[in-house]
C-alpha positions as CSV (number, residue, x, y, z in Angstrom):
1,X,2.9,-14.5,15.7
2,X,3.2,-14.9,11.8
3,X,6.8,-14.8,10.4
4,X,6.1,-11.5,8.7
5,X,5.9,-10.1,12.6
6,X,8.7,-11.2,14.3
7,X,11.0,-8.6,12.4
8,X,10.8,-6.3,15.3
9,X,13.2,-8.7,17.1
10,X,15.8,-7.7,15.5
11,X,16.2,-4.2,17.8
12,X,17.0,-6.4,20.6
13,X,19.7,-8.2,21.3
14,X,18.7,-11.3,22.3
15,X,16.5,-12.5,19.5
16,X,14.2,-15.3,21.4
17,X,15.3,-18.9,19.8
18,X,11.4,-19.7,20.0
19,X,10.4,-18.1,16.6
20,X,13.2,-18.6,14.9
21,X,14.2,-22.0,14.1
22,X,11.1,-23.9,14.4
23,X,9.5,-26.6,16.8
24,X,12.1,-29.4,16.3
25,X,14.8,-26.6,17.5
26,X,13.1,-25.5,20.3
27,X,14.2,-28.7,22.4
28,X,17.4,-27.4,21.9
29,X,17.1,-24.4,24.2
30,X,19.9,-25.8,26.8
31,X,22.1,-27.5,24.3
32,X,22.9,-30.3,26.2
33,X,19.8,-32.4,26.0
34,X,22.0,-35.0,24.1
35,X,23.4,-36.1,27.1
36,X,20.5,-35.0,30.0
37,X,17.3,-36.0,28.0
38,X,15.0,-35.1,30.9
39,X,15.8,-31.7,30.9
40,X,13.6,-31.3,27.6
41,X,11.0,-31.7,30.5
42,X,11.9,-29.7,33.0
43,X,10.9,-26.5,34.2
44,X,13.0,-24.8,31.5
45,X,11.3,-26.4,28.4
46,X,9.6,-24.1,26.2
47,X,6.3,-23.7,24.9
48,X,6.0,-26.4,22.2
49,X,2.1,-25.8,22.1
50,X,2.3,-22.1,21.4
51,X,5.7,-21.2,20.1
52,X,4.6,-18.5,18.5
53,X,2.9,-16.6,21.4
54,X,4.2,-14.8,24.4
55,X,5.6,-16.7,27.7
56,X,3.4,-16.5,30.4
57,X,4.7,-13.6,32.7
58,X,5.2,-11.4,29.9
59,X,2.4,-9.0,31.4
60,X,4.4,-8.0,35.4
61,X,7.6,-8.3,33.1
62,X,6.0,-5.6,31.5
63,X,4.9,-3.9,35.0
64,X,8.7,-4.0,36.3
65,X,10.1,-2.7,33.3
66,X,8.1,0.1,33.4
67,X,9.3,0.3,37.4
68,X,12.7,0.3,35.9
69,X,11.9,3.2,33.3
70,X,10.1,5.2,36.4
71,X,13.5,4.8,38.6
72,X,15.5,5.9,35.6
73,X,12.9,8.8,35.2
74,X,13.4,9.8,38.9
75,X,17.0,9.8,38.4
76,X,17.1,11.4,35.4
77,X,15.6,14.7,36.3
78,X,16.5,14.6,40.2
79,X,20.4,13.9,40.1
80,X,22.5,16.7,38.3
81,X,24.9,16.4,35.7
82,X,28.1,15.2,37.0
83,X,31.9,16.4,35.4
84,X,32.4,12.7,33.2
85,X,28.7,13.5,31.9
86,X,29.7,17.0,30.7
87,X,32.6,15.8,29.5
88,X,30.9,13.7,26.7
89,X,27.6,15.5,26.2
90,X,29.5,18.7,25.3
91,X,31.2,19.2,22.5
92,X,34.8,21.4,23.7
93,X,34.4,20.3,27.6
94,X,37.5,21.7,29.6
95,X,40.6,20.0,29.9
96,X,40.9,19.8,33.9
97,X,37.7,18.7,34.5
98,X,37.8,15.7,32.2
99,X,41.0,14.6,32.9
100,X,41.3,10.7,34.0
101,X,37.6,10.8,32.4
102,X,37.7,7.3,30.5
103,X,36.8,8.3,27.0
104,X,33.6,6.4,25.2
105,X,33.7,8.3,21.3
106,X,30.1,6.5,21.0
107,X,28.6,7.6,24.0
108,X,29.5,10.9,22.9
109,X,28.5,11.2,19.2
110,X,25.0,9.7,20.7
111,X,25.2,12.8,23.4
112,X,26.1,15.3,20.6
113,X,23.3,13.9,18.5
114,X,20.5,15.0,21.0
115,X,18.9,18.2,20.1
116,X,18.7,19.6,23.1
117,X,19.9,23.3,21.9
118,X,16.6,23.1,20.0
119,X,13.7,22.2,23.2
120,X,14.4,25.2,25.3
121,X,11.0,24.1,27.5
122,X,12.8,20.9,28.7
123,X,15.9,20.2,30.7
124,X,19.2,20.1,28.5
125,X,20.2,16.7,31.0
126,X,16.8,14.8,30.5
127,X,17.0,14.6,26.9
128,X,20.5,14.0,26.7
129,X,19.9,11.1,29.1
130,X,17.1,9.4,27.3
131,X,18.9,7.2,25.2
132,X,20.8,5.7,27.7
133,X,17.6,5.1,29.3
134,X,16.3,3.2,26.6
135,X,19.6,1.3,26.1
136,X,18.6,0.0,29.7
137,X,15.2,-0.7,28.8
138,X,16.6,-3.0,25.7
139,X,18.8,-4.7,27.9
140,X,15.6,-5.5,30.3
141,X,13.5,-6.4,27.6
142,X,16.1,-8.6,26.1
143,X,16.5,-10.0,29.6
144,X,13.1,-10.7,30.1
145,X,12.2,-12.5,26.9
146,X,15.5,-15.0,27.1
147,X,14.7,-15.7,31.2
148,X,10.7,-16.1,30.4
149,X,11.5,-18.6,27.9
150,X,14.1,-20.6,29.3
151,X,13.1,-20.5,33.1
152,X,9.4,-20.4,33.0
153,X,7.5,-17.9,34.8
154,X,9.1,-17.8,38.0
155,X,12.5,-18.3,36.9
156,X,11.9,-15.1,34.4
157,X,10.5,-13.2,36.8
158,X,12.9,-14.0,39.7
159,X,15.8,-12.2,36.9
160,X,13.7,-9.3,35.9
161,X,13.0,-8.0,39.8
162,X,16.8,-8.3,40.3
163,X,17.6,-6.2,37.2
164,X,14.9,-3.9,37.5
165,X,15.7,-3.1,40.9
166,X,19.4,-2.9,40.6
167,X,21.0,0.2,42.0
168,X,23.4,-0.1,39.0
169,X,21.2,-0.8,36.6
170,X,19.0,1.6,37.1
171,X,22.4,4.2,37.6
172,X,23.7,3.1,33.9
173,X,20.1,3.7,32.4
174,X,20.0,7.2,34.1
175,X,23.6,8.8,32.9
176,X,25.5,9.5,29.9
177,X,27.8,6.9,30.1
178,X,29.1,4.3,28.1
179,X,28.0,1.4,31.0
180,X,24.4,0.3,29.7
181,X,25.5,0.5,26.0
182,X,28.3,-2.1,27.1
183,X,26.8,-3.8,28.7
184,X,23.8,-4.1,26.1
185,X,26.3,-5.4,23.7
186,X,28.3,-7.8,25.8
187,X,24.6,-9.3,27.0
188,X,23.8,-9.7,23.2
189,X,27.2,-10.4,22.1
190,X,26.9,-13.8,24.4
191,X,23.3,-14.5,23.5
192,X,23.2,-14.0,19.8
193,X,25.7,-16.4,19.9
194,X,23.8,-19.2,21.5
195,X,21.1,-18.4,19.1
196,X,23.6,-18.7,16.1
197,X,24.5,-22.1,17.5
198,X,20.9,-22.8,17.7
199,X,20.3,-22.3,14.3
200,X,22.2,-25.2,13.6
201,X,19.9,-27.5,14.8
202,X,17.2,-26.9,12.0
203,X,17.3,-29.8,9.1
204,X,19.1,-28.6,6.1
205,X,18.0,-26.1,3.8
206,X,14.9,-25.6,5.9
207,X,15.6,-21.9,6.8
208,X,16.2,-19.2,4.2
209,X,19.7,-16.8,3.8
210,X,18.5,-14.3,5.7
211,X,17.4,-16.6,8.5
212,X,20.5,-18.2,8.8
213,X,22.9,-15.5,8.5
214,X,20.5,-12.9,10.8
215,X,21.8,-14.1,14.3
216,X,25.7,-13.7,13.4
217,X,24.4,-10.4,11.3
218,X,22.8,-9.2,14.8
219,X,25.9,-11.2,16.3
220,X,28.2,-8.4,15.0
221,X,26.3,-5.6,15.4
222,X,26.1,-5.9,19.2
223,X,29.3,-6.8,19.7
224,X,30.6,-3.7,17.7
225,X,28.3,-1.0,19.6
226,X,29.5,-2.7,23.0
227,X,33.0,-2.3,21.6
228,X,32.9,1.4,20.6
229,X,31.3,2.0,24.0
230,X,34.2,0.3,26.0
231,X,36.3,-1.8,24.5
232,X,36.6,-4.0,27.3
233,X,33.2,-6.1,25.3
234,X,35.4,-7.7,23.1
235,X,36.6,-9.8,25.6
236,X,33.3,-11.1,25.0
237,X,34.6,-13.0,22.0
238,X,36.1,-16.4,24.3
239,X,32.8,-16.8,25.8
240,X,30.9,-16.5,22.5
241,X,33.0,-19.0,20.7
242,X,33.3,-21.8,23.5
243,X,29.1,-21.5,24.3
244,X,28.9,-22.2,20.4
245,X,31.9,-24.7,20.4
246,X,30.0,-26.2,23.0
247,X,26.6,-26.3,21.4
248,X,27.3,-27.7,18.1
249,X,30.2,-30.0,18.6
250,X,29.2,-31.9,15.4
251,X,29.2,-28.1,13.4
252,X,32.1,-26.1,14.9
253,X,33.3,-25.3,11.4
254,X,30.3,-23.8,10.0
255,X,29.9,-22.2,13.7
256,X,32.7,-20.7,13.5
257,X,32.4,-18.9,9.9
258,X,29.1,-17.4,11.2
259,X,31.3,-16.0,14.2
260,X,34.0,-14.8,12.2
261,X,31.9,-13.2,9.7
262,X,30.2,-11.2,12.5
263,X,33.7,-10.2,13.8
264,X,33.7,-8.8,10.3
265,X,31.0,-6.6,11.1
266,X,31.9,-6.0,14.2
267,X,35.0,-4.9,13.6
268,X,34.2,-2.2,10.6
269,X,31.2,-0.8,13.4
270,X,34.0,-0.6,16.1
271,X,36.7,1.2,14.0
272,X,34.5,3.6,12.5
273,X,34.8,4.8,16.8
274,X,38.4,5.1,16.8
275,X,38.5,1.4,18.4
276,X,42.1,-0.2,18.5
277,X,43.9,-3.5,19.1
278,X,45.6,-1.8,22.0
279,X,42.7,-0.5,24.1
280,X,41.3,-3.8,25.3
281,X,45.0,-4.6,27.1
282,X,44.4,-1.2,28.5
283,X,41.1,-2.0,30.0
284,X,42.3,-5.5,31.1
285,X,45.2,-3.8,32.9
286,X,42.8,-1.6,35.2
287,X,41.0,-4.1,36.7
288,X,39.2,-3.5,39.6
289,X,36.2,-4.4,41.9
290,X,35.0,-0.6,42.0
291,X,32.1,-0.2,39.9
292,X,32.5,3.4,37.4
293,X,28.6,4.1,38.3
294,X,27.8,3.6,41.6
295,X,29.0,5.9,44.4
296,X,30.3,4.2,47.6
297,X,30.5,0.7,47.8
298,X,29.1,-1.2,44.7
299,X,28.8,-4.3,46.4
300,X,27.3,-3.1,49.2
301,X,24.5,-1.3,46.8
302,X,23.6,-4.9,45.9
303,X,23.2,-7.1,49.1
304,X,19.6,-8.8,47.8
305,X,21.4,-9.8,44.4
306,X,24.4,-11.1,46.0
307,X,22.6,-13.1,48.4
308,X,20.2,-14.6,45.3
309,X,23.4,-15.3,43.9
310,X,24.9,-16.9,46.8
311,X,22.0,-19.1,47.7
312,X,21.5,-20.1,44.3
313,X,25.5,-20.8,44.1
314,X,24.8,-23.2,46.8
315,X,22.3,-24.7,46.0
316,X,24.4,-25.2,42.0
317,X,27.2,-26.8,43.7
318,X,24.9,-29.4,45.7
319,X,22.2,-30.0,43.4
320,X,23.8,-31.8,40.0
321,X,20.4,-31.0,37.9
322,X,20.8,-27.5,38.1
323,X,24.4,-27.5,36.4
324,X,22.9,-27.6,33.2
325,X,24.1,-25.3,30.7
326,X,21.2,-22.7,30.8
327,X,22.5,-21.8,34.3
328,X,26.1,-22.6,34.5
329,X,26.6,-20.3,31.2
330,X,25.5,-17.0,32.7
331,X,27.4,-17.7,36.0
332,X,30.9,-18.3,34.0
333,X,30.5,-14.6,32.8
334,X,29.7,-12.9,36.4
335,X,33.6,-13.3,37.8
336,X,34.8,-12.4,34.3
337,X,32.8,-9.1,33.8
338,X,33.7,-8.1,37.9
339,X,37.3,-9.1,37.5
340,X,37.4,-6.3,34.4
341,X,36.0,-3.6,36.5
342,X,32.2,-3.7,35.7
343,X,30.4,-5.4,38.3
344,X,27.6,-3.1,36.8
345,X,27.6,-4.7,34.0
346,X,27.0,-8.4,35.6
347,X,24.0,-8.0,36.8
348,X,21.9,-9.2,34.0
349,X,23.8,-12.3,34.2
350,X,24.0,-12.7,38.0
351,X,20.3,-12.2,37.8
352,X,19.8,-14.8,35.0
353,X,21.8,-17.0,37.2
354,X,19.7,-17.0,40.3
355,X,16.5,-16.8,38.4
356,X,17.5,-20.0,36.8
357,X,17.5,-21.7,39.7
358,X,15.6,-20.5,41.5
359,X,12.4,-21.5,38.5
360,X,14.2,-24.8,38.7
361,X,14.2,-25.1,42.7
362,X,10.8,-24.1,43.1
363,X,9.0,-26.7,41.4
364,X,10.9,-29.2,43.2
365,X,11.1,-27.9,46.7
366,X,8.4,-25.6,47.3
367,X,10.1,-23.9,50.3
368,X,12.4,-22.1,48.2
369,X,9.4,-19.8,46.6
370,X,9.3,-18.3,50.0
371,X,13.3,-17.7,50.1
372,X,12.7,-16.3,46.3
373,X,9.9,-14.3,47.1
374,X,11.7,-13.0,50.2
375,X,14.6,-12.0,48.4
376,X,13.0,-10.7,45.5
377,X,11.2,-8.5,47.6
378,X,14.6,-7.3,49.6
379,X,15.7,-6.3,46.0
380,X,12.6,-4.3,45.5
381,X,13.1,-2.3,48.9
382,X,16.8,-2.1,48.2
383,X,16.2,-0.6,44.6
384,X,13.3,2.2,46.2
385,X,15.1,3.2,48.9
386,X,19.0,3.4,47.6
387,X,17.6,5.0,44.4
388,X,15.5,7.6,46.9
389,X,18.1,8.6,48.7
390,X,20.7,9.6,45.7
């Protein structure tokens, strides 16, 4: 892929490290290779030979994202409109039936956007869905390029069945609700960062000022459209800072000007929605472990991902070469995100977790592509049936 190419990265927020910062960076995909070497050649290396071309697995990443976009579809025109939808897709929504309806002002300028007056021949509720659909779809493509690359085939794929297949993934990308727009910019929020830090890794001078300002530029913009969605995603600023802290001991300084300067940006996208200092206390002071999306039991909805994740927590805590920072970073963030109330928006990290070691596991111990294959295919009867049956 020739530099002049690559520009359509920058509508996702992930922004693979591969293209960016050259071949000497790209041994710097964990961070930590200063200390464990042998990770460089591990399962998680990336593509030194081709950096410029897909990750293998890129075609069924393909295949499952479109399963993802055909569950959504389902969903989108089977499921009616329910009161907190019409309470943001319409522009003077009665006051009883929205009352305790947690308000989202950008989730409902994007609602108000849709022409749906205008396409009599389609159903008002499918097109003011669609962009929340594709929010969902940027989240899995995001997903899938970042797990491809630093997991390897299995690995990647191991993350994208678990997303794809997610009962609340597939509920936040079938609504109009401010869930999938969160949690696509706390997802980039955390890895634009990493790339930021990344960036810092190339020899001096060697990258241009739009190369080297793009990631916090991109940095900023995710983090402000998660913000004006729910302001609970700025909580996504500790986790940013320590990941680059962390990174770039030797460059915290410069690290954190980039960071700052996307708070800048951030900031200005978030007020222009109303966003104030006092709604993330709010949102911290509601915590709970009842996810906004998913009817019933949210945890329940999820038994194949929470048993990926608890085999693979295991087999963390035993196994000291899986503690590496690619998987332990994702992990940190699961507990955080559920103890704020949005387990929903966890499960591309809880599904990054386990597909990061699981790729590691399975080229050490083949046994463990049976339990992944197992489980990954409990996920996809979990996802087809649970979304069947709403």
């Amino acid at each position: 892929m020739g530099p002049s190419k690559s520009v359509w990265y920058l509508f996702l927020p992930c922004v693979p490290l591969g293209r960016l910062e050259g071949r000497d960076v790209l041994l710097a995909f964990a961070c930590d290779i200063s200390s464990r070497p042998s990770l460089a050649t591990g399962p998680l290396q990336w593509r030194l030979a081709s950096p410029y071309k897909w990750p293998p697995g890129f075609i069924p990443a393909l295949v499952l994202l479109a399963a993802y976009a055909g569950l959504c579809a389902r969903l989108i025109t089977q499921l009616p409109m329910q009161p907190d939808e019409s309470c943001r897709a319409f522009a003077a929504p009665s006051a009883e039936t929205c009352a305790g309806v947690e308000p989202s002002p950008l989730a409902a300028a994007i609602a108000h956007a849709v022409p749906w007056r205008r396409v009599s021949s389609i159903n008002p509720k499918i097109l003011l869905r669609l962009p929340f659909a594709a929010f969902g779809l940027l989240l899995g493509a995001s997903l899938a390029l970042i797990s491809l690359r630093w997991y390897g085939t299995w690995g990647g794929l191991v993350a994208i069945v678990f997303y794809c297949f997610s009962p609340a993934a597939v509920l936040a990308g079938a609504a109009v609700r401010p869930d999938g727009l969160a949690a696509w910019g706390f997802y980039g929020a955390i890895f634009l960062a990493v790339a930021t830090a990344h960036t810092l890794y190339a020899a001096p001078r060697s990258l241009g000022r739009w190369r080297s300002w793009r990631n916090p530029l991109l940095w900023g913009i995710a983090l402000g459209v998660g913000t004006a969605a729910e302001p609970w995603v700025i909580f996504a600023l500790p986790f940013a800072f320590a990941y680059v802290w962390y990174l770039v001991p030797g460059r915290r300084v410069e690290a954190t000007l980039k960071l700052l300067a996307g708070c800048a940006i951030a900031g200005a996208i978030a007020a222009a929605w109303g966003f104030h200092l006092r709604a993330p206390a709010s949102a911290f002071g509601a915590i709970s472990l009842q996810a906004s999306t998913l009817p019933g039991d949210a945890f329940r909805a999820e038994i194949p991902l929470l048993a990926a994740v608890g085999c693979s927590l295991l087999a963390w805590a035993v196994a000291r070469r899986l503690r590496h920072f690619s998987n332990t970073a994702p992990l940190l963030i699961v507990p955080a995100v559920c103890l704020l109330g949005r387990p929903a928006s966890a499960v591309p990290f809880a599904a990054m977790f386990a597909g990061g070691v699981m790729g590691d596991a399975v080229t050490r111990q083949r046994w463990w592509r049976l339990v992944a294959g197992l489980l990954m295919m409990a996920a996809v009867v979990n996802g087809l049936y649970t979304v069947a049956n709403l």
